[in-house]
C-alpha positions as a Markdown table, in Angstrom:
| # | Residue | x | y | z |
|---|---|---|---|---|
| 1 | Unk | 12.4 | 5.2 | -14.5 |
| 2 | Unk | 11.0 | 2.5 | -12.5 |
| 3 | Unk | 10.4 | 2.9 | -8.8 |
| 4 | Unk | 11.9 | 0.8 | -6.5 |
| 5 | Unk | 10.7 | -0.1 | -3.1 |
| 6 | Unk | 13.2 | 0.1 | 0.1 |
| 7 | Unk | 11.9 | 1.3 | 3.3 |
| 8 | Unk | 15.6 | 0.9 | 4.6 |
| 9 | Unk | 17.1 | -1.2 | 7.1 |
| 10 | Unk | 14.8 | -3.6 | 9.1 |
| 11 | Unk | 14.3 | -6.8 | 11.4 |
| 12 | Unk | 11.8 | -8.7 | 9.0 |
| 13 | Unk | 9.5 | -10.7 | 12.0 |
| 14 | Unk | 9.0 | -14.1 | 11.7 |
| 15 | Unk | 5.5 | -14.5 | 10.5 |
| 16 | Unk | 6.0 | -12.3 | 8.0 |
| 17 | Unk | 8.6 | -14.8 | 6.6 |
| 18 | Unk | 6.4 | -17.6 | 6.4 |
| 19 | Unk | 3.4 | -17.5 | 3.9 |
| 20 | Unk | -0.2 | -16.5 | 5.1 |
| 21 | Unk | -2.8 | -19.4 | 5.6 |
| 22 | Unk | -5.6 | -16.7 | 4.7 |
| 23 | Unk | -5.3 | -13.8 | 2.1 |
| 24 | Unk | -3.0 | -11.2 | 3.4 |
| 25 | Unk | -5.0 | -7.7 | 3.6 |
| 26 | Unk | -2.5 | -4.9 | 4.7 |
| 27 | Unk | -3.9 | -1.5 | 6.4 |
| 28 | Unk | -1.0 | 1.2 | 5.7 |
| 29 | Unk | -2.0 | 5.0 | 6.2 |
| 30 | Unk | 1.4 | 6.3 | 6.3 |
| 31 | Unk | 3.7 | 7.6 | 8.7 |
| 32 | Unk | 3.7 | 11.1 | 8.1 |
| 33 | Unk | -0.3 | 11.6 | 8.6 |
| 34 | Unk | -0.4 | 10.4 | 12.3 |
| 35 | Unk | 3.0 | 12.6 | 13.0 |
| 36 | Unk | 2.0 | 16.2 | 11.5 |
| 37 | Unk | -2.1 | 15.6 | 12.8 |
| 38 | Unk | -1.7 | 13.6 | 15.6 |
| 39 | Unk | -4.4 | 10.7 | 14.1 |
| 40 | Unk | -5.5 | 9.5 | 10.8 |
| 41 | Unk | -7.5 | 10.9 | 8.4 |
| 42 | Unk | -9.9 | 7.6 | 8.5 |
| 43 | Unk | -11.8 | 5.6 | 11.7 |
| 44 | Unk | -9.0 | 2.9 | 12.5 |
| 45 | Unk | -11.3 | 1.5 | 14.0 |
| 46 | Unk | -14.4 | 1.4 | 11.7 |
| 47 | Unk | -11.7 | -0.1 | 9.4 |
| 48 | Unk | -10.8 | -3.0 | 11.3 |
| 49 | Unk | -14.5 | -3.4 | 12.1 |
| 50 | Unk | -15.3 | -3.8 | 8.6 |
| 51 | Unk | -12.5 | -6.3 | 7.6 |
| 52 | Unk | -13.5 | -8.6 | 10.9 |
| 53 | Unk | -15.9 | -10.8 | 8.8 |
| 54 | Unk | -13.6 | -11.2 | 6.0 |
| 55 | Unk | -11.7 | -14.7 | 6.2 |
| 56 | Unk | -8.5 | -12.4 | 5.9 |
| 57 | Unk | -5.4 | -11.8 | 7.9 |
| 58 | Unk | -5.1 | -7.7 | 8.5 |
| 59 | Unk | -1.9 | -6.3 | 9.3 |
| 60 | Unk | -2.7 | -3.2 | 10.3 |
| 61 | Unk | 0.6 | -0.7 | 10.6 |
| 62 | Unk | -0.3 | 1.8 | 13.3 |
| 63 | Unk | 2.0 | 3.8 | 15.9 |
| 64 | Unk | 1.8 | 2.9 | 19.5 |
| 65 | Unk | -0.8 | 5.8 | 20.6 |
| 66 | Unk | -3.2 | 4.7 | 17.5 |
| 67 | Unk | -3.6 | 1.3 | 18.8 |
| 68 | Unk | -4.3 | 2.9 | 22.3 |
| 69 | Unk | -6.8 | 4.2 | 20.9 |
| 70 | Unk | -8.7 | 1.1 | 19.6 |
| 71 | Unk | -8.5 | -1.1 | 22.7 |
| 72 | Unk | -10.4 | -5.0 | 21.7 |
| 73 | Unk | -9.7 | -5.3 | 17.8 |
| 74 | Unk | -11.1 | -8.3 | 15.7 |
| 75 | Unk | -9.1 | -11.0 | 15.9 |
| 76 | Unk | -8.3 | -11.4 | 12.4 |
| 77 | Unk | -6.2 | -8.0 | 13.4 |
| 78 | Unk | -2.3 | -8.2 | 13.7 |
| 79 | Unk | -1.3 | -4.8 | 14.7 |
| 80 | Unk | 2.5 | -3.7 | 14.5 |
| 81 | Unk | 4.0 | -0.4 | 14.7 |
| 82 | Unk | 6.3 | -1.0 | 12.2 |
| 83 | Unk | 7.3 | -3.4 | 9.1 |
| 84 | Unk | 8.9 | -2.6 | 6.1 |
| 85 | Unk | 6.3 | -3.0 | 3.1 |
| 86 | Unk | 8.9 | -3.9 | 0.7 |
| 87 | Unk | 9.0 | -7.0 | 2.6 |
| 88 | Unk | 4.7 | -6.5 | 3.6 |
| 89 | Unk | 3.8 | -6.0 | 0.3 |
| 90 | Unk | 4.6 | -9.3 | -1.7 |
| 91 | Unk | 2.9 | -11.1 | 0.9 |
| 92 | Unk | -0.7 | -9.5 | 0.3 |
| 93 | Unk | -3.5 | -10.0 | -1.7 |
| 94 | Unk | -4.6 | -6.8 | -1.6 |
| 95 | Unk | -3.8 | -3.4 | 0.5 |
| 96 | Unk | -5.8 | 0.0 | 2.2 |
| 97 | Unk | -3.9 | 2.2 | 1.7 |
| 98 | Unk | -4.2 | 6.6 | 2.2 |
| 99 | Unk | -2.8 | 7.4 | -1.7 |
| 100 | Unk | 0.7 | 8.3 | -0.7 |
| 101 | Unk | 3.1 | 8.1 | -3.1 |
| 102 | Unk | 5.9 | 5.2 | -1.9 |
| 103 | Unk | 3.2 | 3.3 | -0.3 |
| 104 | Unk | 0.7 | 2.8 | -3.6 |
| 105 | Unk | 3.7 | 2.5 | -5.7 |
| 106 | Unk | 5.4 | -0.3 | -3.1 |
| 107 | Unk | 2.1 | -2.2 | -3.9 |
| 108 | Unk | 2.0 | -1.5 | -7.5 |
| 109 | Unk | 5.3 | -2.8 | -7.7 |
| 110 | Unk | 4.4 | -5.8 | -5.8 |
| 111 | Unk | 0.9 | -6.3 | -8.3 |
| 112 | Unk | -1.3 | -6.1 | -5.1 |
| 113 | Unk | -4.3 | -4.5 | -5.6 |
| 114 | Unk | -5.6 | -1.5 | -3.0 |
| 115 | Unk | -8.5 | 0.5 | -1.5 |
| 116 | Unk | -6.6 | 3.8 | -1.8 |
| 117 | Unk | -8.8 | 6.5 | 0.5 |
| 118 | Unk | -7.2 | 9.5 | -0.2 |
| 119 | Unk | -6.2 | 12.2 | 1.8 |
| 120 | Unk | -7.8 | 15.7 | -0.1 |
| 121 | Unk | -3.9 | 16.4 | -0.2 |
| 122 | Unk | -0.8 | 16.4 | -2.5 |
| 123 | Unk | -0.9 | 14.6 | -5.5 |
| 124 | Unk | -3.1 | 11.7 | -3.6 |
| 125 | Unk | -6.2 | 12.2 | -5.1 |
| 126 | Unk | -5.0 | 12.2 | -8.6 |
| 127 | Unk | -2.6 | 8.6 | -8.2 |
| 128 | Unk | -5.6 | 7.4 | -6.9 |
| 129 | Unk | -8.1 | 8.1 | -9.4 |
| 130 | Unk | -5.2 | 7.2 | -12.2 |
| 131 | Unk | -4.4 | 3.5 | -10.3 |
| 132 | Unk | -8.3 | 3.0 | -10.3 |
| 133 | Unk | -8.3 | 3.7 | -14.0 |
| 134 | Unk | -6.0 | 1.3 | -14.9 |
| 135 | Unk | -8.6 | -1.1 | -12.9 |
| 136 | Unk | -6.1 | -2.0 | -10.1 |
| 137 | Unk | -7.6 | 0.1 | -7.5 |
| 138 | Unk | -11.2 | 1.2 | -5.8 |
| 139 | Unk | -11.1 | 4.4 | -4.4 |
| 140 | Unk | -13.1 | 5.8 | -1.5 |
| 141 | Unk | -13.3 | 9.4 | -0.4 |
| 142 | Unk | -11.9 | 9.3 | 3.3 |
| 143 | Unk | -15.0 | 10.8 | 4.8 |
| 144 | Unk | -17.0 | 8.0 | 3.2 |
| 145 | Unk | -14.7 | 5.2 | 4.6 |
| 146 | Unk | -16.3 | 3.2 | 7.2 |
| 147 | Unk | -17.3 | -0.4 | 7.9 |
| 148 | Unk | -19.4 | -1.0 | 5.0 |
| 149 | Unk | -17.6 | 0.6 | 2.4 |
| 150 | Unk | -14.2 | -0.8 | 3.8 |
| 151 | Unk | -15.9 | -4.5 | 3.3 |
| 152 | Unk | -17.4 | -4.3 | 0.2 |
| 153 | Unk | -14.0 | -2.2 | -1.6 |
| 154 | Unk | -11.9 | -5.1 | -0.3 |
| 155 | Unk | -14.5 | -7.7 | -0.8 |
| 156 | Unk | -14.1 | -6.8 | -4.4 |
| 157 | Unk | -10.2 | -6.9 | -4.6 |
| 158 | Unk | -9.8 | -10.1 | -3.4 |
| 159 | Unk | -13.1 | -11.8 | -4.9 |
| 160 | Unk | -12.8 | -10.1 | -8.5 |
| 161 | Unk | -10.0 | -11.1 | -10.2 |
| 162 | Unk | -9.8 | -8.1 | -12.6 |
| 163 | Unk | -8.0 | -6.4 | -9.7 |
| 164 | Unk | -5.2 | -8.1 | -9.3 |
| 165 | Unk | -4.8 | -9.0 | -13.0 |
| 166 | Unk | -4.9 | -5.0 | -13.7 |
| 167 | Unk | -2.2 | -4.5 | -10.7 |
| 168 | Unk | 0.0 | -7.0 | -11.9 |
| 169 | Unk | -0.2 | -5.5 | -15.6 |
| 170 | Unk | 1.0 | -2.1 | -14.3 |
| 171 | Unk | 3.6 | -3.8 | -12.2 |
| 172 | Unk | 4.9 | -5.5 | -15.4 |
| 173 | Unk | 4.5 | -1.8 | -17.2 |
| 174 | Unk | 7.0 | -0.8 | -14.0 |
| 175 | Unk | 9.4 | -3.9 | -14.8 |
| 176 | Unk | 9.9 | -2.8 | -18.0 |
| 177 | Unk | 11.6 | 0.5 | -17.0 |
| 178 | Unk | 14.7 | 0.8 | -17.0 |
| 179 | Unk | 15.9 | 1.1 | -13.1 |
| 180 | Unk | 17.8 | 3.8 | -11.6 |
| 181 | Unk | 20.9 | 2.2 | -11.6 |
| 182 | Unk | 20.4 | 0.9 | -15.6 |
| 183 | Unk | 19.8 | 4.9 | -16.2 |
| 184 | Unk | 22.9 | 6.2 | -13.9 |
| 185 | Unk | 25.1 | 3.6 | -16.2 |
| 186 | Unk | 23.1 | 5.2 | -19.7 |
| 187 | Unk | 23.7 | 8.8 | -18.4 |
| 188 | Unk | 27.5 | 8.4 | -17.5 |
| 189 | Unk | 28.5 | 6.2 | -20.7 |
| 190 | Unk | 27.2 | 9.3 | -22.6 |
| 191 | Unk | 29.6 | 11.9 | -23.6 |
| 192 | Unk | 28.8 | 14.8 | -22.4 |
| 193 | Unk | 28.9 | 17.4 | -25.4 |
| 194 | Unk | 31.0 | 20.3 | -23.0 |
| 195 | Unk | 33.4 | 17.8 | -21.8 |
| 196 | Unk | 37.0 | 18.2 | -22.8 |
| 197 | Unk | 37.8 | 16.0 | -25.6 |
C-alpha cells in the first residue's frame, strides 16, 4: 500500500508558497525526540554550522526551547517551530532527516533525497541503510554528525545527481501502489466467503 503524507491541518506560511531562489535543504529531526529527551540526538547547532557555506536555504524545524539554545544561526537559516512537510517536502532539494518513519517516507514520496542520521532506535537504522541502498540516501551515524560530515553528505545530494534520480525512482515505485483508499474499495467489493448469501 502506498504511504501517504498528511501531517493534518495547517496554516501553510507564505514563503513556503512561493518557490525557493536557492535549493531548499530542510533539517527535520522529529517531534517526538525533543519531547521524550528533552533535546536532539544531534548538535543543532554543528548542523546549521555546516550547511552556512552552502548556497542553500535551510529550514530548520525546531521547537521554541531548541532554538533558545542556538542563539546567532547562519543566515542562510530559517528556523520555524512548525510546518507541515507534506507541504515542506515538495519544495526541497534534499532533506536531514533522524530515520523516522513518516518523515523519510514524506520525502521519499516527494523524490527528495536525505542525510538520514539515525537514532540507534526503532526500526531507524534499518530504513536508513535500506533508502541508502536504493542510492537515495547517505547515512551518518548520529555521533559522527557534525559540521563536516553534515557539508559534505548534503554537498553530495544536491551536487550528484544520482541522488535525486534514485529518490525519485522509489517515489515512482510508491506511486505505483495502490493507495489506501484504492485498497479499502478492493477489500469491500470482495465477497466475503462467511457472509450471508
Amino acid at each position: 500500500m502506498r504511504y501517504v503524507p498528511y501531517n493534518g491541518r495547517a496554516v501553510v506560511p507564505h514563503w513556503l508558497r512561493t518557490p525557493p531562489a536557492r535549493p531548499r535543504v530542510a533539517l527535520c529531526l522529529g517531534t517526538s525526540t525533543a519531547a521524550w529527551l528533552g533535546r536532539f540526538g544531534v548538535d543543532v547547532a554543528a548542523v546549521l554550522e555546516g550547511l552556512a557555506g552552502l548556497d542553500a536555504e535551510v529550514v530548520a524545524t525546531l521547537p521554541a526551547s531548541e532554538q533558545d539554545r542556538l542563539g546567532t544561526v547562519p543566515g542562510n537559516a530559517r528556523l520555524v517551530e512548525y510546518v507541515p512537510l507534506h507541504a515542506l517536502a515538495p519544495t526541497c532539494a534534499a532533506m536531514i532527516t533522524h530515520g523516522g518513519t513518516g518523515t523519510v517516507m514524506s520525502g521519499l514520496a516527494h523524490g527528495v533525497p536525505q542525510l538520514v542520521s539515525p537514532r540507534p532506535t526503532f526500526d531507524e537504522p534499518l530504513l536508513a541503510s535500506s533508502v541508502a541502498a536504493g542510492g537515495a540516501a547517505v547515512v551518518v551515524d548520529p555521533d559522527r554528525l557534525d559540521a563536516r560530515t553534515v557539508t559534505e553528505g548534503v554537498r553530495a545530494l544536491l551536487e550528484d545527481p544520482r541522488h535525486t534520480r534514485a529518490a525519485r525512482a522509489l517515489r515512482e515505485e510508491m506511486n505505483a501502489m495502490p493507495s489506501p483508499a484504492d485498497l479499502a474499495h478492493t477489500l469491500t467489493a470482495r465477497r466475503s466467503p462467511f457472509r450471508s448469501k
